[in-house]
N, C-alpha and C positions, 0 to 999 in steps of 0.2 A: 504494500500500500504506500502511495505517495502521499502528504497535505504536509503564501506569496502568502530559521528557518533552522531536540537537536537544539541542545542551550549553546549560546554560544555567550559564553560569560568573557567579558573584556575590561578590564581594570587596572590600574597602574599604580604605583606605590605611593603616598602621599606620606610623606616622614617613614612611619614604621608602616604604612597598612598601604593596599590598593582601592584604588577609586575606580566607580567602576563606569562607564561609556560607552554604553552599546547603542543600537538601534531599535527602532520599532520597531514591531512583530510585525510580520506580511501574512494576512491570513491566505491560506492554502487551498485548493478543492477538496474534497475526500478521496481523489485519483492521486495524491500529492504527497511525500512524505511530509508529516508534518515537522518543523524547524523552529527554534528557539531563535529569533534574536531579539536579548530582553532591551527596553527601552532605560533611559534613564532612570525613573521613576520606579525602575524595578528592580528588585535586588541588593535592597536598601543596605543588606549587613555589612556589605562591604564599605560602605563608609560610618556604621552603626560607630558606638562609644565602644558597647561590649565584643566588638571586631579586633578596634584598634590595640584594646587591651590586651588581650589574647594575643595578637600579634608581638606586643612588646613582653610579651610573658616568655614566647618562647626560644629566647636569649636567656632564660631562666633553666636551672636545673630540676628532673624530675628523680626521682630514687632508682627503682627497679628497673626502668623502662630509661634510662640512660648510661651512657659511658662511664664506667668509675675515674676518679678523676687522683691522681696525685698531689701533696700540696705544694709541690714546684708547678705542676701544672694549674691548680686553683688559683697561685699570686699572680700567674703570666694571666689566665684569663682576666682576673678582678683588674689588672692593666688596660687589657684591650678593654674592656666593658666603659673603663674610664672615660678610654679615647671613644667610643661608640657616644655615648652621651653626650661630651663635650662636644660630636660632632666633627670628630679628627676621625673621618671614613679612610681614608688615604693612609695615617699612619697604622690603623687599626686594621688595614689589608696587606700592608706590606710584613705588620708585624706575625700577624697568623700566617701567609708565605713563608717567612721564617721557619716557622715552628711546626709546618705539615710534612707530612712524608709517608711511606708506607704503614711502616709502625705506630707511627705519631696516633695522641689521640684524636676520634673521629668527630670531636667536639670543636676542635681547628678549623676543619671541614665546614662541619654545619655554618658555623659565625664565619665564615668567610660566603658563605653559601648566602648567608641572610644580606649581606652586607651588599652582594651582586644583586640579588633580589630585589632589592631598594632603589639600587640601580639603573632598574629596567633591564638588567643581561642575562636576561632570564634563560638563553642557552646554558653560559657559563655557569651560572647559579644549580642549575640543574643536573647537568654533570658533576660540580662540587657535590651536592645534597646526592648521588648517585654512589658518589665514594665513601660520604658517611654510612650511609646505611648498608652498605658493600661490608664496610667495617665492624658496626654492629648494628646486628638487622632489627634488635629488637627497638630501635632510635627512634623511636613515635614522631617526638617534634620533625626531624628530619622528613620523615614517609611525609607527614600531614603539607607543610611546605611545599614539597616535591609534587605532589599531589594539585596542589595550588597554582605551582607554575605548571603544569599541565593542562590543567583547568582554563588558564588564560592563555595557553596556547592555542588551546580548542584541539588537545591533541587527546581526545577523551578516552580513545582504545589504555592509555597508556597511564593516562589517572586511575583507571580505574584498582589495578594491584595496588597501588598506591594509598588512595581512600577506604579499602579495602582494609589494607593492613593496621591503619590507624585506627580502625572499629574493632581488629581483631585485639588489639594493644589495649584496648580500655578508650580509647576516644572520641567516643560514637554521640557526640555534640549536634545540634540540629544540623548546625551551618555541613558540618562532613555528612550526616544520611543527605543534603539537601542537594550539594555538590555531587555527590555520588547518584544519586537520582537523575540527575540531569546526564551526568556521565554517561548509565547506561541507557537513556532515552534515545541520544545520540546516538548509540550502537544497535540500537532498535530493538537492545532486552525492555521491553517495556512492562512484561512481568514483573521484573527484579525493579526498574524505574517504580511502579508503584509504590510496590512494597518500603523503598528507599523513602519515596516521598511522604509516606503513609507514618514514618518514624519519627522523620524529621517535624512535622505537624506535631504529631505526640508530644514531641519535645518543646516543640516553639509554637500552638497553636495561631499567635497572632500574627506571623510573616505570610504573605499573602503569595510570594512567589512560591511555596510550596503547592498549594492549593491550585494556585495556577499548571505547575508541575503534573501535579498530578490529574488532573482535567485534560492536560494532552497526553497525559499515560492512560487515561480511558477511550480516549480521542482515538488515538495508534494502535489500541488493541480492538476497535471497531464496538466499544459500550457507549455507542454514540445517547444513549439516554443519564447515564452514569453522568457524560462531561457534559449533557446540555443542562442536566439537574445542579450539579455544582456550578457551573457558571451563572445561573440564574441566580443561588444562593449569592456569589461573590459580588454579579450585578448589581444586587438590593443594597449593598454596604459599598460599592464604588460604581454608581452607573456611568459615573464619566470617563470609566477606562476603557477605553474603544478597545484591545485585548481579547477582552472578555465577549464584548458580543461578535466581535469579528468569530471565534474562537466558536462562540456559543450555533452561530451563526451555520456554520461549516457541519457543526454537529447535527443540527436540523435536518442540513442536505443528507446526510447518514440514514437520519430517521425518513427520508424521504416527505420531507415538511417543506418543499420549498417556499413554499408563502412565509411561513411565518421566517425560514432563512433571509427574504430580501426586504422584511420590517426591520431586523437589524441590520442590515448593511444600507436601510434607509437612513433609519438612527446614528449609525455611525458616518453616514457622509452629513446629516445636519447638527453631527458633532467639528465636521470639517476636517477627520480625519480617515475618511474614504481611501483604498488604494487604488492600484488600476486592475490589480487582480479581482478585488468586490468589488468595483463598476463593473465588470467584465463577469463576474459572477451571477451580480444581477441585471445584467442585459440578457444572459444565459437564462435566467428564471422569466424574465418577463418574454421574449421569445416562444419559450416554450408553452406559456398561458395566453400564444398569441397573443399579447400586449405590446404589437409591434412596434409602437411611435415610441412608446415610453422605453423601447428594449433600445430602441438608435437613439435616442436622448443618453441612456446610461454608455454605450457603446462611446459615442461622441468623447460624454467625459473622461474615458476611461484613455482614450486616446489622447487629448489634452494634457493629464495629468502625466501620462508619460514621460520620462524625459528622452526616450529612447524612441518616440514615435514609432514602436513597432506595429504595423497594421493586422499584422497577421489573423488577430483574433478578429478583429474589425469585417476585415475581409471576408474570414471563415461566415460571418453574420452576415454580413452581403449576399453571399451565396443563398445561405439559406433564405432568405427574405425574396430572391431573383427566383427561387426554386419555386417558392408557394407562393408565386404570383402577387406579391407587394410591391411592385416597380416604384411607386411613391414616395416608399419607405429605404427601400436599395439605394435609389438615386440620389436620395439625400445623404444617406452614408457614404457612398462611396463619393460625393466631391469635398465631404469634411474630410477623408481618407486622404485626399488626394491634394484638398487646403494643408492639412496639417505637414503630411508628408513629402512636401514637392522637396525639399533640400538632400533628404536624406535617403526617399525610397530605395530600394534596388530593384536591378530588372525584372530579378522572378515576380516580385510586387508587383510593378508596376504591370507584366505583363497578364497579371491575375484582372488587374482593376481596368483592362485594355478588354481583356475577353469577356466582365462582366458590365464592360459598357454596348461590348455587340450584342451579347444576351437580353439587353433590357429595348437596343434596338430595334430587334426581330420581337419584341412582347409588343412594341408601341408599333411596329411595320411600318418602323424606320432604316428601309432596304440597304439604300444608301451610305447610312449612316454605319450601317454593319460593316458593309463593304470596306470605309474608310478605316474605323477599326482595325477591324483583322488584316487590314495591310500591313497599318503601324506595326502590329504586332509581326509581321512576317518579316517588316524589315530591321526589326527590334531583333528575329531569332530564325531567320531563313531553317532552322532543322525544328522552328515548331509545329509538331505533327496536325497536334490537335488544331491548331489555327488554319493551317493549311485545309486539314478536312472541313472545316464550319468556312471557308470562303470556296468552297469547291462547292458544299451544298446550298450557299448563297445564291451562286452562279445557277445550280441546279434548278431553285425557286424562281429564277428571273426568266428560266428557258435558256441559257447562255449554256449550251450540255459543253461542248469543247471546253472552254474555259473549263468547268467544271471537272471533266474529265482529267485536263492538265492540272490542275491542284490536289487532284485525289494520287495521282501517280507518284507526283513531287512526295505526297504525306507517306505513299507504299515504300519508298527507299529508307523509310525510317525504319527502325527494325518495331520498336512498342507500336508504333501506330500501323502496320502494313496489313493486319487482319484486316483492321475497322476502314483504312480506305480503298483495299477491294472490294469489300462489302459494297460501299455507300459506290465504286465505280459501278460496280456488277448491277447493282438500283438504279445506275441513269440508261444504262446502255438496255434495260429490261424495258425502264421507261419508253425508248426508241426502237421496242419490238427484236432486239438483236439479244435471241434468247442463247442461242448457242454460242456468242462471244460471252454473256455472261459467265456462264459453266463453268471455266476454265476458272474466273476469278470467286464464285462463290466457293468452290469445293477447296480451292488453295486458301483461303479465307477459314472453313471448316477445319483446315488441315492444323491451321495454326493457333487457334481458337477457338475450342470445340464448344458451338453452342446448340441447344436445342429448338430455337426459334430459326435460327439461321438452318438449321438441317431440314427442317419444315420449309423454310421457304426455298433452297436446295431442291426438296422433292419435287413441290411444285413445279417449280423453272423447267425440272426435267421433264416433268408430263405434258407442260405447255409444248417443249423444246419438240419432243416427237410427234 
């Protein structure tokens, strides 16, 4: 299962602690894997009091669950500790260099590990924090760190033994079930995600990014009732977190609720914070409830808001609307398609919104008009097949058989198209009574493209033929 992305926790160290600066969440379809990217606003602990503390706690010694230490080594640390404080990072780096080595204690390690950390060298620091607990594995403070800069890696396969082992150690703090949660959401255990997030709640009831967490761990395991029932709950105590109904929103589409799916992604664009995937989701719902003007009104914005003017979807909506006979509604999409897009489009685009201006053409028996069309496009892509055959059957509508003939031949040297323009030749030249030249192109047509309509009319031709 895919569901516009999997926490992607992003934060940077401010003194002793990371800050954290992510994105807004992009809601997803249900086709979608669902994706974490937390916004500001989310994932508070990391700039919390009781975050920072803890951060600065674990430059502190624990009993069991640390290195024993020597009192030659105890006066060298209370040194470096000096300089950490007073904010001598420099002397305080070169002095632990000094003093690390194979043997050396793995306490070196760490405080040199934290000290990168702080940093931002969060490669460096994590290979140091790699060597402590190499040295002794049972180093909590170390694992949990290491674990952290993982975390802000977004390198989650690899947090995960990591936060792991600081639970197995005694350290099973909300903030570590929370991280860990997110970890394996990202790896798409969303079994074990719940469970993780299901601890972390226990533990911190009032953090809301667990609850959030866990709402896409029902989400990802397909309890589209489970995540639309808890975001509701979340909703009533924060309805201005667009998040939540986006979220809530996508869950609906799961239960097969599209209405009530595009009242929030209504709510959420007259929150003003709409994407162009829920414009494009709900253009997709109102489409399909036949709501066509209102579907190319959401379609419009969804393209607007893009910054990538991709039409694609736009397009894919054109078609549909060209298929069920909405020229009104087509036409206006495709010159917003075609406003918005003129800097950037590319050919294949452009050539899509060429052939479904000939389409809407031939709806309004605007002949002509087709005709001009399907040039541009031919001289936009001389090997496109399909344009070749729709100006061979243009020709064919006007009485123009030659011509027609010559553009269906042109389309037969294409290897995809050569079935469908001996067909559509072997239909003009039947047209003209010439049954026995047909033959020859229907049955190599059959040969290459075995259909049963086309074998029916096949027979036919032959009983006419004799």
């Amino acid at each position: 299962m895919q569901i516009k992305s999997i926490a992607v926790l992003i934060y940077k160290i401010h003194r002793f602690m990371p800050i954290l600066a992510g994105a807004a969440i992009i809601a997803l379809t249900t086709s979608q894997s669902l994706a974490y990217k937390l916004s500001e606003q989310e994932l508070k602990i990391w700039n919390s009091p009781v975050f920072k503390k803890q951060f600065v706690k674990s430059y502190m010694a624990e009993t069991d669950i640390e290195p024993r230490v020597t009192t030659d080594e105890r006066e060298k640390m209370a040194k470096i500790l000096d300089l950490i404080s007073s904010d001598q990072m420099d002397k305080a780096s070169n002095m632990l260099e000094k003093n690390r080595g194979e043997s050396a204690n793995a306490l070196y390690d760490f405080m040199l590990a934290n000290i990168m950390f702080q940093r931002e060298e969060l490669d460096n620091a994590a290979a140091v924090y790699e060597i402590a607990v190499e040295k002794y594995s049972k180093f909590r403070r170390a694992w949990r760190n290491l674990g952290l800069i993982y975390v802000r890696k977004n390198e989650f396969q690899k947090a995960l033994p990591a936060l792991a082992r600081v639970i197995e150690l005694g350290g099973g703090d909300s903030i570590t079930y929370g991280l860990l949660g997110f970890a394996y959401s990202s790896t798409d255990n969303n079994v074990s995600a719940e469970t993780a997030f299901r601890m972390a709640i226990l533990l911190d009831p009032a953090t809301m990014d667990w609850k959030m967490g866990l709402a896409r761990a029902f989400f990802k395991q397909q309890s589209y009732d489970q995540a639309a029932a808890l975001c509701g709950a979340l909703i009533d105590e924060h309805p201005e977190n667009a998040d939540l109904w986006l979220l809530q929103a996508n869950a609906y589409i799961g239960l097969n609720k599209p209405i009530k799916a595009a009242e929030n992604f209504e709510f959420v664009d007259s929150l003003g914070k709409s994407t162009t995937e829920s414009l494009n989701m709900l253009g997709d719902i109102y489409i399909n409830d036949k709501l066509y003007e209102m579907a190319v009104n959401s379609y419009i914005r969804a393209l607007e808001k893009d910054e990538k003017h991709d039409p694609a979807r736009a397009i894919r909506a054109a078609n549909a609307l060209t298929a069920f006979g909405f020229t009104k509604e087509a036409a206006r999409l495709i010159a917003s398609i075609e406003e918005l897009t003129v800097e950037n489009i590319n050919s294949d685009s452009k050539k899509e919104l060429l052939k479904l201006r000939a389409r809407l053409a031939v709806a309004e028996g605007a002949g002509e008009e087709e005709a001009r069309v399907l040039k541009e496009i031919v001289a936009l892509d001389p090997l496109d097949g399909e344009a070749l055959i729709l100006l061979g059957q243009h020709y064919g509508r006007s009485g123009k058989d030659e011509k027609a003939i010559f553009y269906f031949e042109r389309s037969a040297n294409i290897e995809d198209f050569e079935a469908e323009a001996k067909l559509r030749h072997a239909q003009t030249l039947v047209k003209q009574g010439k049954y026995k030249k047909a033959l020859p192109l229907l049955r190599k047509a059959q040969q290459i493209k075995p259909r049963n309509e086309v074998q029916k009319y096949l027979d036919q031709i032959e009983r006419i033929a004799r």
